[in-house]
C-alpha positions in Angstrom: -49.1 -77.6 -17.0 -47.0 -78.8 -19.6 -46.8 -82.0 -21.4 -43.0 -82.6 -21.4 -40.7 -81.1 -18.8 -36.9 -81.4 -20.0 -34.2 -81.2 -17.5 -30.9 -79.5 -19.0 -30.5 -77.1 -21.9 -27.4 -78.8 -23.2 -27.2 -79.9 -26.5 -29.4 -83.1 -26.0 -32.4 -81.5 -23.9 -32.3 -78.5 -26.5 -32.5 -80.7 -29.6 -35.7 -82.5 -27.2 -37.7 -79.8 -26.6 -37.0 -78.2 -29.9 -38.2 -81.6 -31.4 -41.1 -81.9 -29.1 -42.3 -77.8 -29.5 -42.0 -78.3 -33.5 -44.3 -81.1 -32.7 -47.1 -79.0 -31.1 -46.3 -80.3 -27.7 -45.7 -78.0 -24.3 -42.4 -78.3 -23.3 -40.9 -76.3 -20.0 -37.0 -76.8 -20.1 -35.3 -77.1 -16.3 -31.8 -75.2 -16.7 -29.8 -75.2 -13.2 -27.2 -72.7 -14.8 -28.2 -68.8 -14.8 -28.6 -68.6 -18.9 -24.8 -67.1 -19.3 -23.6 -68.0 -22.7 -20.0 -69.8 -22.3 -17.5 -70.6 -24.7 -16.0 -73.0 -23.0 -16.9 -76.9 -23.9 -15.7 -80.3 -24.0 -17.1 -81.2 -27.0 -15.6 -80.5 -30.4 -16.8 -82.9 -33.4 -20.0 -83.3 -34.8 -20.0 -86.6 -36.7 -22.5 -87.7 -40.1 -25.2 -88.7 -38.6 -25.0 -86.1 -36.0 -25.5 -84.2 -39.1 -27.7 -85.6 -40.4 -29.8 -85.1 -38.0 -29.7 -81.6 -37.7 -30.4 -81.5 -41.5 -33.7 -82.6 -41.0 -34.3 -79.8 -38.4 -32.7 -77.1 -41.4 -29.5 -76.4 -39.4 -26.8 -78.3 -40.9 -26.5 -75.5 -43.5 -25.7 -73.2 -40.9 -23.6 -75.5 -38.3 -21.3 -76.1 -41.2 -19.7 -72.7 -41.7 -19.1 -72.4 -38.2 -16.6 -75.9 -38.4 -13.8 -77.6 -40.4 -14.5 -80.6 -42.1 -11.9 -83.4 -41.2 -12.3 -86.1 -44.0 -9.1 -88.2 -43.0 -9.2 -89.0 -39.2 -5.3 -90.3 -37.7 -5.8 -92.4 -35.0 -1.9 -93.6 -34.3 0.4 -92.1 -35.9 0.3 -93.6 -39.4 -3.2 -94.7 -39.1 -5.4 -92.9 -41.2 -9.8 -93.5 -41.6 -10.9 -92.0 -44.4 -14.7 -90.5 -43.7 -14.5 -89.3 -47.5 -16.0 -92.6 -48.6 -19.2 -92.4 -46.3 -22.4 -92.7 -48.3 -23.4 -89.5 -46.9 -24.2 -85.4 -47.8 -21.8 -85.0 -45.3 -18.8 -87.0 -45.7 -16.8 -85.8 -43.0 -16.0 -84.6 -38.9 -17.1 -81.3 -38.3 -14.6 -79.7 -35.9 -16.5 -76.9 -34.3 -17.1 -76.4 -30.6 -20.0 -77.9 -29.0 -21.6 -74.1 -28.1 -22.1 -73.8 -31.6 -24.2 -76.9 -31.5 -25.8 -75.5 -28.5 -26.4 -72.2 -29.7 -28.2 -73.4 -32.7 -30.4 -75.6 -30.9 -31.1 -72.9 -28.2 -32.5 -70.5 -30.9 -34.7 -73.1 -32.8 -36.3 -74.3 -29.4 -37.0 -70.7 -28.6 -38.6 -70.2 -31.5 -40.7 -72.9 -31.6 -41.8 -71.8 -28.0 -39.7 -73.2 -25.6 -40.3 -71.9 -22.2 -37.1 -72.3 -20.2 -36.5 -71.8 -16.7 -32.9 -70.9 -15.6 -31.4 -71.7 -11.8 -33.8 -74.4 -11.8 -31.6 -77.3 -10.2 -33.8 -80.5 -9.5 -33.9 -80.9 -5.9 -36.2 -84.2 -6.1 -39.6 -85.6 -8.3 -42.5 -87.7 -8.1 -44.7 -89.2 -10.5 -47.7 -90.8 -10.0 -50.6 -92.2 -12.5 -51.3 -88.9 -13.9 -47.8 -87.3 -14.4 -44.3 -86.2 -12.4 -44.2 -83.3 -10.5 -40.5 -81.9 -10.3 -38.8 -80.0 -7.7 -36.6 -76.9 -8.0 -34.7 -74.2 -6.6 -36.9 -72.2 -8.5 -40.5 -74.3 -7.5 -42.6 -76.9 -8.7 -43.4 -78.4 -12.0 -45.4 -80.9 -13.3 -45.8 -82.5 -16.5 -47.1 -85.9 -17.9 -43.5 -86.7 -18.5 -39.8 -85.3 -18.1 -37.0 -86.2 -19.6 -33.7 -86.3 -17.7 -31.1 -84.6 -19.9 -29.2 -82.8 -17.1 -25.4 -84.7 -17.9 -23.0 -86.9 -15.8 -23.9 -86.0 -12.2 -27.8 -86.1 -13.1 -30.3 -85.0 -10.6 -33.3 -86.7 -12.5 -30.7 -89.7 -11.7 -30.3 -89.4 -8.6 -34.2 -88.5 -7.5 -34.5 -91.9 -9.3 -32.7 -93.7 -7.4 -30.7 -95.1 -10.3 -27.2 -96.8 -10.4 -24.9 -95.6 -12.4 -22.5 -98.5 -12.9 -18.9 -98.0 -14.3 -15.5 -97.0 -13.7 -13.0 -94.5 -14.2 -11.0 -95.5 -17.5 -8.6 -92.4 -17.4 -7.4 -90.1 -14.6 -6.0 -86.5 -14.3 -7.0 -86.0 -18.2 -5.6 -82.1 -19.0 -8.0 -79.9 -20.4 -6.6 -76.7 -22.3 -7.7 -74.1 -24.9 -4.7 -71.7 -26.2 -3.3 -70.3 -29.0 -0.8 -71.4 -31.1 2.6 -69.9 -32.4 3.0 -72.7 -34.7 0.0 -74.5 -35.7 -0.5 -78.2 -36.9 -0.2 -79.0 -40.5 -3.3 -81.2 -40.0 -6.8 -80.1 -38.7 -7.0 -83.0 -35.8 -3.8 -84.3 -34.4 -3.2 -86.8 -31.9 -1.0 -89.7 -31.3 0.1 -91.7 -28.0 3.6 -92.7 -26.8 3.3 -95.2 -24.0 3.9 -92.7 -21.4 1.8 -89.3 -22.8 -1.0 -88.8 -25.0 -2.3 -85.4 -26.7 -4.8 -84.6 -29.2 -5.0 -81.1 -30.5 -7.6 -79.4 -32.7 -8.6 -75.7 -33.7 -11.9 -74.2 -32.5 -12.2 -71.9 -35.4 -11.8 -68.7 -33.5 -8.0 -68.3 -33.0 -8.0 -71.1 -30.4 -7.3 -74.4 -30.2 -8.2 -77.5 -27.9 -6.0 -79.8 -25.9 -6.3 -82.6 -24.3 -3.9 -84.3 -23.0 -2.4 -87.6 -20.2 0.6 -88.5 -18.5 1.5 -91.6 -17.2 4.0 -90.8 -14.9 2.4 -87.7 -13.2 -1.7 -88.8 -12.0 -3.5 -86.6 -9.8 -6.2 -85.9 -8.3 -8.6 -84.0 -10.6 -8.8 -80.3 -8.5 -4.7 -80.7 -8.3 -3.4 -77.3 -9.8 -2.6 -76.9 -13.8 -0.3 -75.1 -15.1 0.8 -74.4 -19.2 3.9 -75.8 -18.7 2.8 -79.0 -17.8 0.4 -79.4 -20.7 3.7 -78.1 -23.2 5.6 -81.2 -21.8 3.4 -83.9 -22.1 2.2 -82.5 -25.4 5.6 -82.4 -27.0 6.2 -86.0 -25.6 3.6 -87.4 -26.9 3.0 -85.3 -30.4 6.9 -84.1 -30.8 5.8 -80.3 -30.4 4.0 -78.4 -28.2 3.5 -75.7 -31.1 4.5 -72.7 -29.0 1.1 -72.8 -27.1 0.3 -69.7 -24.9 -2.6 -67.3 -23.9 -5.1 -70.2 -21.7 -8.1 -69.2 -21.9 -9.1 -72.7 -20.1 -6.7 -75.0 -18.2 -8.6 -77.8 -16.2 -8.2 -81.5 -15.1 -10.7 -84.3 -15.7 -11.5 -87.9 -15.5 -13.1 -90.0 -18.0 -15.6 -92.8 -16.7 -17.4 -95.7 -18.9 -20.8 -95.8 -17.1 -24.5 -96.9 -18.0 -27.1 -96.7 -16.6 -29.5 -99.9 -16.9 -33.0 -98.3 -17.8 -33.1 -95.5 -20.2 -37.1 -95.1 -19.1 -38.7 -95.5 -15.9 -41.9 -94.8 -15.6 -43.0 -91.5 -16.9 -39.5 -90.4 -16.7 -36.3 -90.8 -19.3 -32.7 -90.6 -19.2 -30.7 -89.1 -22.1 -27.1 -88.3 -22.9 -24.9 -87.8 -20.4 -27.0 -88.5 -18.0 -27.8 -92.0 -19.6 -24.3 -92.9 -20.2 -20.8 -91.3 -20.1 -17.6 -92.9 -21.9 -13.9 -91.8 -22.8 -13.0 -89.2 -25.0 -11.8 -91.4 -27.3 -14.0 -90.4 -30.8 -15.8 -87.7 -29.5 -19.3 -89.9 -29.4 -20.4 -88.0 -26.0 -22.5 -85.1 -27.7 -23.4 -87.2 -30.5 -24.6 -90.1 -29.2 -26.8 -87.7 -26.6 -28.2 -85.4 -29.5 -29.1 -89.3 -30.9 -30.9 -90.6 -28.1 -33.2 -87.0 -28.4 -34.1 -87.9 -31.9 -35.1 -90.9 -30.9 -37.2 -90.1 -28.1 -38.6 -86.3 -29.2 -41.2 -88.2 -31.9 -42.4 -91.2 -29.3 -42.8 -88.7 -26.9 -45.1 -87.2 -29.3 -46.9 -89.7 -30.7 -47.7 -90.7 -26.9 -49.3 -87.7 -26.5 -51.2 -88.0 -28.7 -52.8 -91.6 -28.3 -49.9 -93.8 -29.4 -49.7 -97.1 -27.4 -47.6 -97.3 -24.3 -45.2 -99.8 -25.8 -43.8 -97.2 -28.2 -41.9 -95.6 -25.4 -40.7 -98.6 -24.2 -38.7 -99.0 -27.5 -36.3 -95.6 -26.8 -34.7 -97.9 -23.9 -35.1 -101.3 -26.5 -33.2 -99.2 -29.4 -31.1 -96.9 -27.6 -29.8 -98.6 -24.5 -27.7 -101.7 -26.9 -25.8 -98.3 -28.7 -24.8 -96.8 -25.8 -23.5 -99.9 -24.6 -21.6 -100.3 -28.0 -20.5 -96.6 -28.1 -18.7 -97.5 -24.4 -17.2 -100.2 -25.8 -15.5 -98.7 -29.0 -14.5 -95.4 -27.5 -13.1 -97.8 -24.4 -11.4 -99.6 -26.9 -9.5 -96.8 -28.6 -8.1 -94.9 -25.6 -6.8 -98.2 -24.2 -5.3 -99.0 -27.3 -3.7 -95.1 -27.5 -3.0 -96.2 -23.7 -0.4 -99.3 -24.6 3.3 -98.7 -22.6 5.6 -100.7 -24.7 6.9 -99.8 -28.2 6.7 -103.4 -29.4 3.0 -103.1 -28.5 2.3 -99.5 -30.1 3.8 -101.4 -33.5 1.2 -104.6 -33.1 -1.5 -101.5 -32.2 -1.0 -100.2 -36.1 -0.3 -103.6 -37.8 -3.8 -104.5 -36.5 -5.6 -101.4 -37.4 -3.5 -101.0 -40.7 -4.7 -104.3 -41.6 -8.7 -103.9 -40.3 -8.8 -100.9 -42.5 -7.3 -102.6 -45.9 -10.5 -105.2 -45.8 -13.4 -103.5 -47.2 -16.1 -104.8 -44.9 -14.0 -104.1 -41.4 -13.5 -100.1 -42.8 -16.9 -99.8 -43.8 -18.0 -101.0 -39.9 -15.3 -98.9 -38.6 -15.8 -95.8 -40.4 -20.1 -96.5 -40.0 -19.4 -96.5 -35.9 -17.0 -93.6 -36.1 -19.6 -91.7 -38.0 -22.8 -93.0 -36.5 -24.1 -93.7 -40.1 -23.2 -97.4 -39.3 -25.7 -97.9 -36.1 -29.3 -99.7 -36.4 -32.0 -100.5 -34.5 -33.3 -104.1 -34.2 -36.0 -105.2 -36.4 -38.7 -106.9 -35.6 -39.1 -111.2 -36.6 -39.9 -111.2 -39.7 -39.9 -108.0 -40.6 -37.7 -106.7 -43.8 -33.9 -106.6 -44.4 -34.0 -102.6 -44.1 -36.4 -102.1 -41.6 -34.5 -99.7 -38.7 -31.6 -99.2 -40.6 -30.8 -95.6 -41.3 -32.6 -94.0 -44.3 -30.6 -92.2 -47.0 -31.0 -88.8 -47.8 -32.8 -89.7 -51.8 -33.4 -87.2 -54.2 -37.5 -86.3 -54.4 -38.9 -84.9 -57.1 -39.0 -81.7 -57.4 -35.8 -81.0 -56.8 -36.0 -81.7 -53.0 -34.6 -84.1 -50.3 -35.9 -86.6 -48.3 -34.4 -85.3 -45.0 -35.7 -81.6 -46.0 -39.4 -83.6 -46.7 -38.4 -84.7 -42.7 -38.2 -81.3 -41.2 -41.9 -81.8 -40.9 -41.4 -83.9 -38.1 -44.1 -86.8 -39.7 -43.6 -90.5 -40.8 -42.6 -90.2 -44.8 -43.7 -92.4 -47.3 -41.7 -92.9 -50.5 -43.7 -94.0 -53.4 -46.2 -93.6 -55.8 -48.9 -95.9 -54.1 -51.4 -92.8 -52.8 -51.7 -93.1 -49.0 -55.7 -91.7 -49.1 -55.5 -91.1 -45.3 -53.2 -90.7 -42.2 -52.3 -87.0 -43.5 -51.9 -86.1 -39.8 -49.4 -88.8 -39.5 -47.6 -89.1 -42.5 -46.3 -87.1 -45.5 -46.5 -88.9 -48.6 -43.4 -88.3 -51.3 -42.2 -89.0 -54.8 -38.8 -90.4 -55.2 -36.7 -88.7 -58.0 -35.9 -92.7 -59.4 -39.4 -94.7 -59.3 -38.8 -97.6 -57.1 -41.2 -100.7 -56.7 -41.8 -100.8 -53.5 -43.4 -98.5 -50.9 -40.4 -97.3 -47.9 -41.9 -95.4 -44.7 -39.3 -93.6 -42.7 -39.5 -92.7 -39.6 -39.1 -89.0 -38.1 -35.8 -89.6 -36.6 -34.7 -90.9 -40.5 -35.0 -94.9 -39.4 -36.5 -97.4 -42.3 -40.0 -98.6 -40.6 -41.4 -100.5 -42.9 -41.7 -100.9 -47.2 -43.9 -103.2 -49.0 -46.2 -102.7 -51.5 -49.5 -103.0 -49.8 -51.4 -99.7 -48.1 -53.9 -101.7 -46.1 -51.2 -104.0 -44.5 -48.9 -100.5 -43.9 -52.0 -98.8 -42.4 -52.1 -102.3 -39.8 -48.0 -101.4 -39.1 -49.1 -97.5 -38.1 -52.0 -98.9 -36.0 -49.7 -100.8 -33.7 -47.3 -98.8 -34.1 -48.6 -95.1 -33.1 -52.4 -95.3 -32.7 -55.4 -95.6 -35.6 -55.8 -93.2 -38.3 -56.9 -90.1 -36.7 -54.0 -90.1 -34.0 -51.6 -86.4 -34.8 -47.9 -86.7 -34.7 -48.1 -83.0 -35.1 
């Protein structure tokens, strides 16, 4: 039997099990599709935390060959965020199509020893005191938990019985991939006109992607597409259509804002699209779903291996209030690329013009955008930093604190010797001496600093179990 089963082998479920396998926990990953590669994705932006992330699983290196790195983002017209000032080692978008993402994640799971099934659709599950028992087109499984990974029209969902509350926020959204005769003189494009709105970005391989909305013309979302129809609205709304030819993809779509109320229920989770679904607007979907497995993949672990009950709990307490935030700024943004009247399209870049001139407004507006901004609640009392997102510091050595993380372990930072909890937590030097003792978490979150080991060894006790307890 296995200890995790993950429904999905998308980007979020991968970066799970991969998580979870690297841990030393047996994971069995649920796939309903038949294991063909595709190079066809929605997805197209991996953001600074996003990678982030995967530098602390040693694939950032890699990812970022494969992408363009967008410093200056143009929301409307002559509305420019500048990502070049995050504090980050990766100060930037990464344009690159999600199956790059996917592929990465795919390999590293499998090496760590991913079993996955594929034409395994969830037909319905059970779980009882002892674990959840899934079933598939292709049998039974049973684990002590599963995790729910399987996108919008979740079956995990659904066997749960859970509501998915929402709307629909655009209609009849084009979808294209083509070629270019005349390509873009920037790397993202995109701009609204009252009536149209396109956004247009390369792929990497000769290809770019389209998406793109026309007031006057909203159908149903199997209606038939044609090139033409993306040209027009295109060249409305962005003044060219760049002699596009050669679809390789031409498809219609909705976007919804949904969430679903409890990220955990019982023995089972809910992540990314499956969890919550939101415009376009951004490109948060993939990111904020390969977030929620970083959160999870270590409390899933720690669980397993003796850490309180209540630690699970806290992926729904820390995740759940980003989603919701995530639906409202990506909401936010295609309504405001939505606005009819011209007079409003001005007030649309006075307002964001002036946001971005006061220092504090661009540094939250750029830290949501990018991810880097997002914390998790601290508890009473507990210090300034605490779940706020750890920067990558130099180590001694020559090495970095989210290469030390690749270990999948709590890190220490500070010369204060830990003399126990080896299991649980990797003790390193910072390349500046600092006074004070700063524990971060395996998903790169502050969880405590101070200056006292017995009163740190309480924190881990409550936190994931006594001294003793592996993480790995």
């Amino acid at each position: 039997m296995s200890e995790v089963i993950v429904v999905g082998a998308g980007p979020t479920g991968l970066l799970l099990a991969g998580d979870l396998a690297e841990s030393g926990v047996a994971v069995t990953v649920l796939e309903r599709r038949d294991g063909t590669v595709s190079n066809l994705s929605r997805a197209f932006g991996v953001h600074a935390r996003t990678l982030e992330q995967l530098d602390a699983r040693g694939l950032a290196d890699r990812l970022v060959p494969m992408g363009a790195a967008l410093r200056t983002v143009r929301l409307f017209e002559r509305v420019e965020v500048d990502l070049g000032e995050l504090p980050s080692r990766f100060p930037f978008l990464l344009i690159t199509p999600q199956y790059n993402v996917e592929r990465l994640l795919l390999e590293r799971a499998v090496a760590a020893g991913v079993e996955i099934v594929y034409d395994a659709g969830v037909r319905g599950l059970a779980q009882d005191d002892g674990g959840v028992t899934v079933s598939t087109t292709a049998g039974q499984f049973r684990a002590s938990y599963v995790a729910g990974c399987d996108g919008y029209r979740s079956a995990v969902r659904q066997a749960l019985g859970q509501p998915f509350p929402g709307k629909a926020v655009l209609k009849s959204i084009m979808l294209a991939d083509v070629q270019v005769a005349r390509p873009p003189a920037g790397l993202l494009t995109v701009n609204g006109v009252g009536d149209a709105f396109a956004f247009i970005a390369p792929f990497g391989d000769g290809y770019y992607r389209v998406f793109a909305w026309d007031r006057r013309h909203v159908v149903a979302d199997d209606a038939p597409l044609g090139l033409e129809e993306v040209r027009e609205v295109t060249r409305r709304a962005l003044g060219d259509d760049y002699g596009m030819s050669r679809p390789r993809w031409l498809s219609r779509f909705h976007s919804d804002e949904r969430q679903v109320p409890h990220y955990r229920i019982g023995r089972v989770f809910l992540a990314g699209d499956a969890a919550h679904v939101h415009s376009p607007a951004g490109g948060q979907g993939m990111n904020t779903g390969l977030q929620d497995a970083a959160n999870l993949s270590w409390k899933l672990a720690a669980a397993l291996r003796g850490a309180p009950d209540a630690l699970l709990d806290s992926y729904h307490d820390e995740r759940h209030p980003i989603g919701r935030s995530v639906l409202r700024s990506s909401g936010a943004l295609i309504r405001a690329a939505m606005i009819e009247s011209a007079a409003g399209r001005a007030l649309r870049g006075m307002a964001a013009r002036g946001a971005l001139s006061i220092p504090a407004l661009r540094e939250k507006i750029t830290g949501q955008l990018s991810g880097i901004g997002y914390h998790y609640p601290a508890p009473h009392g507990a210090p300034d930093r605490t779940g706020t997102r750890a920067a990558d510091l130099p180590l001694t050595g020559g090495a970095r604190l989210y290469q030390a993380l690749r270990e999948r372990r709590f890190v220490l930072i500070g010369h204060t010797p830990l003399t126990h909890r080896h299991d649980q937590v990797l003790q390193v030097e910072p390349a500046t001496p600092a006074d004070t003792l700063t524990l971060v978490r395996p998903d790169g979150y502050i969880a405590w600093t101070g200056t006292d080991t017995e009163d740190l060894d309480r924190f881990l006790t409550t936190l994931v179990g006594p001294a003793g307890s592996r993480l790995v």
